[in-house]
C-alpha positions in Angstrom: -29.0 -1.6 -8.9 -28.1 -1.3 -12.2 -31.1 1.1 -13.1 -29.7 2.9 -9.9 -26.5 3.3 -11.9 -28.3 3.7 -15.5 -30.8 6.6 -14.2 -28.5 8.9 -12.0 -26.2 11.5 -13.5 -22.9 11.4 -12.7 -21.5 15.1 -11.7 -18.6 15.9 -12.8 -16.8 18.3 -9.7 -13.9 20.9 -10.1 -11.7 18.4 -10.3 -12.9 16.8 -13.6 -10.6 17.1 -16.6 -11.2 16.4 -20.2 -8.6 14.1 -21.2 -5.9 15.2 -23.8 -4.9 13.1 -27.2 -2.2 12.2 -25.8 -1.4 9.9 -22.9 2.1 11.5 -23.0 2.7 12.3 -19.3 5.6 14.8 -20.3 3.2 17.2 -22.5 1.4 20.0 -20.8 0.3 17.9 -17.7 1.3 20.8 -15.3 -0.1 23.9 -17.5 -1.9 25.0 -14.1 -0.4 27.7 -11.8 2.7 26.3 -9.7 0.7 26.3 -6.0 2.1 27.7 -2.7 4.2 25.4 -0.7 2.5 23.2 1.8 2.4 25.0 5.4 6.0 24.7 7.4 3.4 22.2 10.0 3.6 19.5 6.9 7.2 20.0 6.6 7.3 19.7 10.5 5.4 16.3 10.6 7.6 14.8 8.2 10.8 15.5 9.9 8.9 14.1 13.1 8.2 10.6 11.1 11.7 10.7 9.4 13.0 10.8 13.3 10.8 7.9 14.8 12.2 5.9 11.8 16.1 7.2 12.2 15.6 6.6 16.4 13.7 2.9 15.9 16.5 1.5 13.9 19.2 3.4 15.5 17.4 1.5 18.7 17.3 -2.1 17.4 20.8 -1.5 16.0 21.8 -0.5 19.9 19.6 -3.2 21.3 20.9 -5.8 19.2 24.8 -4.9 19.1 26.5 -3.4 15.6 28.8 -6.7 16.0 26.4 -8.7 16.3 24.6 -7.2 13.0 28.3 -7.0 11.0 28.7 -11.0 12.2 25.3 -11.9 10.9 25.0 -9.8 7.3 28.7 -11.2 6.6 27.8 -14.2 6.6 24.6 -14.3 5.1 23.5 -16.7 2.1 23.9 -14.4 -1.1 21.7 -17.3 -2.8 19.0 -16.9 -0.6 19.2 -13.0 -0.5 19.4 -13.3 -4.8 16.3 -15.6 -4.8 14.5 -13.0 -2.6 15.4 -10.2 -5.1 14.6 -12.4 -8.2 10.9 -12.1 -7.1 11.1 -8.2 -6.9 9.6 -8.1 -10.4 7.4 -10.5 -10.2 5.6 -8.8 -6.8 6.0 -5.1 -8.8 4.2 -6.8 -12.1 1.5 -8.1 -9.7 0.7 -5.1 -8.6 0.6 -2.9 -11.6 -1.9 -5.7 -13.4 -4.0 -5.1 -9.8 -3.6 -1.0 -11.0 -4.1 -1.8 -14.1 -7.6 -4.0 -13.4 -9.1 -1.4 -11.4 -8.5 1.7 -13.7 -9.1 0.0 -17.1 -13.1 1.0 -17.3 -12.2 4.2 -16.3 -9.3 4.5 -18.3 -9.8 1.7 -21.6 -7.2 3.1 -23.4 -4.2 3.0 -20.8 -1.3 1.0 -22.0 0.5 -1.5 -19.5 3.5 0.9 -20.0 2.2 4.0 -18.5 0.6 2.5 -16.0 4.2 1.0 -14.6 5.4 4.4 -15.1 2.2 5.8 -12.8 3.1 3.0 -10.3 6.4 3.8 -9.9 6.2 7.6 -9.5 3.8 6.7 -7.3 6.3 4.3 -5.5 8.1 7.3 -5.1 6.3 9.3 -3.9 4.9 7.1 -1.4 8.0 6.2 0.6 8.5 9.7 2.2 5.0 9.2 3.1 3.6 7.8 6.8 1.5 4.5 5.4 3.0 5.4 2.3 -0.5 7.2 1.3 1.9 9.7 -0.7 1.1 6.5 -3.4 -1.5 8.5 -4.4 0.3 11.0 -6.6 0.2 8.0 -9.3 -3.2 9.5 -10.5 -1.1 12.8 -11.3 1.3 10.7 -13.6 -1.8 9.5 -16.0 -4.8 11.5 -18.1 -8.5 10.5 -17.1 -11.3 12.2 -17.3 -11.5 13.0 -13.4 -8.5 12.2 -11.1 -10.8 12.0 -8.1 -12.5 8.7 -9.7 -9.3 7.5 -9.8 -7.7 8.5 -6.9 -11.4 6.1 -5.4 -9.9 3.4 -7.6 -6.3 4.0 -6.4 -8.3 3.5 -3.0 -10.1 -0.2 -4.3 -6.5 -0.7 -5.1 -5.0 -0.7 -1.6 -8.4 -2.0 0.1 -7.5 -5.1 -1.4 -4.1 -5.7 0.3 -5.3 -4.3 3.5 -8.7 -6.3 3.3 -6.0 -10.0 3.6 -3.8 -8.3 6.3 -7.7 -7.5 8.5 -8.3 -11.1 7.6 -5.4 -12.5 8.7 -3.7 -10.3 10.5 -5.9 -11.1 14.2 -5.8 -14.6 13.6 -2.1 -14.9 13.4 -1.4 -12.5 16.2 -3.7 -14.5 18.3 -1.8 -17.8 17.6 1.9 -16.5 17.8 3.5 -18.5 20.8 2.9 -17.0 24.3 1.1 -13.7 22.8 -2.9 -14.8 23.5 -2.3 -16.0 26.8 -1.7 -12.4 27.9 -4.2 -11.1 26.1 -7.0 -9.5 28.2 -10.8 -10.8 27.3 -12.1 -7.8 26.0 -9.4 -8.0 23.5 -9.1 -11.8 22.8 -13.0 -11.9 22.0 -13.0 -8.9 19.2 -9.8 -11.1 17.8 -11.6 -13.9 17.5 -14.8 -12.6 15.9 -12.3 -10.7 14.1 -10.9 -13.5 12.5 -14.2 -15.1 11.5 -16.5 -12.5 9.7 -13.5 -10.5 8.1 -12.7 -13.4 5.6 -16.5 -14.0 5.0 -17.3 -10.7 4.8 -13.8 -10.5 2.3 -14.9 -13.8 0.1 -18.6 -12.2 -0.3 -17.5 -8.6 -1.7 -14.8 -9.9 -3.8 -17.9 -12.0 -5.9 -20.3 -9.4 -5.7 -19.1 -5.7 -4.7 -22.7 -4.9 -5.5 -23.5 -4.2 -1.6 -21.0 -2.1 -1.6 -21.9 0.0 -4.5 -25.7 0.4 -3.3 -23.8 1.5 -0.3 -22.3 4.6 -2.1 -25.3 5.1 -4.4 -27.0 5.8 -0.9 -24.4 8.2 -0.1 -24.2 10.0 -2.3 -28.0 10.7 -3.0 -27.2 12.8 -0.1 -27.2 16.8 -0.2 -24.1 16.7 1.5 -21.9 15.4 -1.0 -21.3 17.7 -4.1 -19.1 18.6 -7.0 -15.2 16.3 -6.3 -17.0 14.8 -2.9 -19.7 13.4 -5.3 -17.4 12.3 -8.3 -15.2 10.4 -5.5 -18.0 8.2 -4.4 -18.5 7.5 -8.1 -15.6 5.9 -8.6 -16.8 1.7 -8.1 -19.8 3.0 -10.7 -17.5 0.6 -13.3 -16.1 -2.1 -11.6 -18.0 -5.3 -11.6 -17.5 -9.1 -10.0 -15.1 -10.1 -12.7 -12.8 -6.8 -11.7 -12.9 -7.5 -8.3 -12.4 -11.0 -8.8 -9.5 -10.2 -10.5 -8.0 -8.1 -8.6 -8.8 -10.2 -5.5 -6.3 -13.0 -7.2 -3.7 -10.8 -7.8 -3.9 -9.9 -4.4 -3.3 -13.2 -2.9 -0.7 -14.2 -5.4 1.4 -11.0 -4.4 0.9 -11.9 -0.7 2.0 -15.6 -2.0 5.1 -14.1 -3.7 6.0 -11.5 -0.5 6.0 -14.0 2.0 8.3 -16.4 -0.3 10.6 -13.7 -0.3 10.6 -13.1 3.8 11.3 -16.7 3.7 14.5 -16.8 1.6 15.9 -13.6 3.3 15.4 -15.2 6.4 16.8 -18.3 5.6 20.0 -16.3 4.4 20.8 -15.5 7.9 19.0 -18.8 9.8 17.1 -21.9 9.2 13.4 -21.1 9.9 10.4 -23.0 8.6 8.3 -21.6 6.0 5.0 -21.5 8.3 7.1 -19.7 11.0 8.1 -16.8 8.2 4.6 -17.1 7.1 3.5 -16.4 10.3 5.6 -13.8 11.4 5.8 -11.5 8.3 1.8 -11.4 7.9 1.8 -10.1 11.8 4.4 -7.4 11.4 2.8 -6.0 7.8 -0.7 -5.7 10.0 0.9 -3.7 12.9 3.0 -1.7 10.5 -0.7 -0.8 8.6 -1.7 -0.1 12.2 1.1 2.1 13.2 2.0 4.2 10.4 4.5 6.7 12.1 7.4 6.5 10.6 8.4 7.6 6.9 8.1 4.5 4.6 7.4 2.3 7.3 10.6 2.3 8.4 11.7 1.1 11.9 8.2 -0.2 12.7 8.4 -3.5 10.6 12.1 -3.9 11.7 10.6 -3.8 14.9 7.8 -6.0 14.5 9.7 -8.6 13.0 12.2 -9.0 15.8 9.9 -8.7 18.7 6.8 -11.4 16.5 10.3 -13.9 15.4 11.7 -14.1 19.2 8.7 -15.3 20.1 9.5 -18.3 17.9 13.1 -18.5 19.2 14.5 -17.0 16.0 17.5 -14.5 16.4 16.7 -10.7 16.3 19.8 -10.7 13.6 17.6 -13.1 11.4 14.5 -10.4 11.9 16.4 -7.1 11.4 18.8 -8.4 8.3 15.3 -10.2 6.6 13.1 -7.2 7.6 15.4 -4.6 6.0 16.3 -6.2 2.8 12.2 -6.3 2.2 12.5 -3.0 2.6 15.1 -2.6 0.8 14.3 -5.0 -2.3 9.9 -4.3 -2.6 10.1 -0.4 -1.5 13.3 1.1 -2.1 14.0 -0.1 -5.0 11.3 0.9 -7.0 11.1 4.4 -5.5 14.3 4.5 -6.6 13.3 3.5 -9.9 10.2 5.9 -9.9 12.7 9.0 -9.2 13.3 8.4 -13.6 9.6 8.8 -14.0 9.4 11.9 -11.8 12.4 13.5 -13.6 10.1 13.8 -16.8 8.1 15.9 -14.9 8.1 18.6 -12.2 8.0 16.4 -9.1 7.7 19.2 -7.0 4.4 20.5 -8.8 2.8 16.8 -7.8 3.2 17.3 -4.7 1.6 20.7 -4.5 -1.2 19.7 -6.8 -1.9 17.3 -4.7 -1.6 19.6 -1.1 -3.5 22.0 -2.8 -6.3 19.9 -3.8 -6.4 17.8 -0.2 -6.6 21.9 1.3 -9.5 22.8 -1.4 -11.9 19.5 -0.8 -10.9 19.5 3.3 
């Protein structure tokens, strides 16, 4: 494989850049031509997902009862809710060493500090975005030689946190309380199967991503794939075990960290047992990956979470109140905080960069 890697030349497509001096994102980043705005239909599918978010909450809040709601975040624990935001940095930290990791043989020379600023903007960016895949848009916010390898690694990036909800994801569903028995067997089967090879299959890439790189080498020898198409499948050309080893560990730490904090916020409202949480958070993040229809996510986990806890006998206040201040503490916040990275540059031309460059490799 490595000769594989050694012997073929990597072309460079439109999108390739030589990188500037400086890593300064504020400094003739945006030189290019401002782009058209995207197409009114864009515009019109965001108002759609901003409106299935609106009507699912505005729908628990009705199913539930505003009083109900009032009663239950009044007298929630502010020490559970506090230790739940105390872990906010640590699950942002974990995730920019993971960005970090999987850009740094692409990009040796990127500083820890500009690539929190690229995860925030990106943060940003993402939460107006169904499956928050506006995320992306961090690649804008840094300098390497080709964006399009990176926006692959921004890819490896995510695969990783999606790769431990496909693991455990169908083998929680299928042992939540009263959910498998009315299961049909042409869906209990694929669950179960499901549940087996994904963590194998998980465990095996993470020590040796070398099938998977053959994979793309085969790819791309193909006459199909040219110029940007080409330097995307290029991107996993520099990550080896150690990388993905790495990253792989970070992973599972942040999913250690994220679940702690469903468990404190839902211990603010109820006593719950941490295996219960556990159990109930990891099914709602894999239907919300499944189902992303709503801006940010928004509505869908709330949703999940009170229909996945009741199943347990836990109060739809606990679920709503512990689902939303997630929300609230791991996404909100740091878009929030990402808006300061966007100010110091033209937000608006990152967006049409990036719809303009989507409409030139469709």
């Amino acid at each position: 494989m490595n000769t594989d890697l050694n012997t073929e030349k990597v072309i460079v497509g439109a999108e390739a850049e030589v990188p500037s001096p400086s890593n300064n994102v504020d400094e003739g980043l945006w030189s290019t031509p401002e782009p058209a705005n995207p197409p009114w239909t864009t515009w019109l599918i965001y108002g759609l997902k901003a409106a299935v978010a609106i009507g699912l909450i505005a729908l628990l809040v009705r199913t539930i009862r505003v009083a109900s709601l009032e009663e239950a975040f009044a007298g929630a624990n502010a020490l559970w809710i506090g230790l739940g935001l105390a872990l906010m940095p640590l699950n942002v930290y974990l995730q920019v060493l993971r960005w970090r990791v999987a850009i740094r043989a692409e990009m040796p020379e990127v500083t820890l500090k500009q690539t929190f600023s690229s995860f925030l903007g990106g943060a940003s960016m993402g939460i107006i975005t169904p499956g928050r895949v506006g995320e992306v848009g961090r690649v804008f916010l840094l300098r390497p030689k080709s964006r399009v390898r990176l926006a692959g690694l921004h890819v490896l990036d995510k695969l990783f946190f999606m790769a431990v909800l496909a693991c455990a994801g169908p083998a929680v569903i299928y042992h939540t309380p009263g959910f498998s028995d009315h299961l049909h067997e042409y869906l209990r089967m694929p669950l179960l199967i499901a549940s087996s090879i994904l963590p194998v299959l998980y465990v095996v890439l993470t020590f040796s991503p070398a099938p998977l790189k053959n994979l793309l080498i085969l790819i791309r020898r193909s006459k199909r794939f040219k110029g940007a198409a080409r330097d995307l499948l290029h991107a996993l050309d520099r990550i080896e075990s150690r990388d993905t080893m790495t990253m792989s560990g970070l992973t599972l730490l942040q999913f250690a960290v994220i679940l702690s904090q469903f468990f404190f916020l839902s211990l603010a409202f109820q006593a719950v047992n941490w295996a219960t949480s556990a159990q109930t958070y990891l099914a709602t993040l894999f239907v919300k990956s499944l189902l992303p229809i709503s801006l940010g996510d928004l509505g869908v986990s709330e949703w999940a979470a009170v229909s996945f806890y009741q199943r347990f006998g836990i109060a739809d206040t606990t679920a709503f109140g512990a689902s939303l201040l997630i929300f609230t503490i791991n996404i909100l916040i740091p878009a929030i905080a990402g808006i300061f990275v966007l100010q110091r540059v033209k937000a608006t031309n990152i967006f049409g960069r990036m719809a303009s460059r989507i409409r030139g490799h469709a």
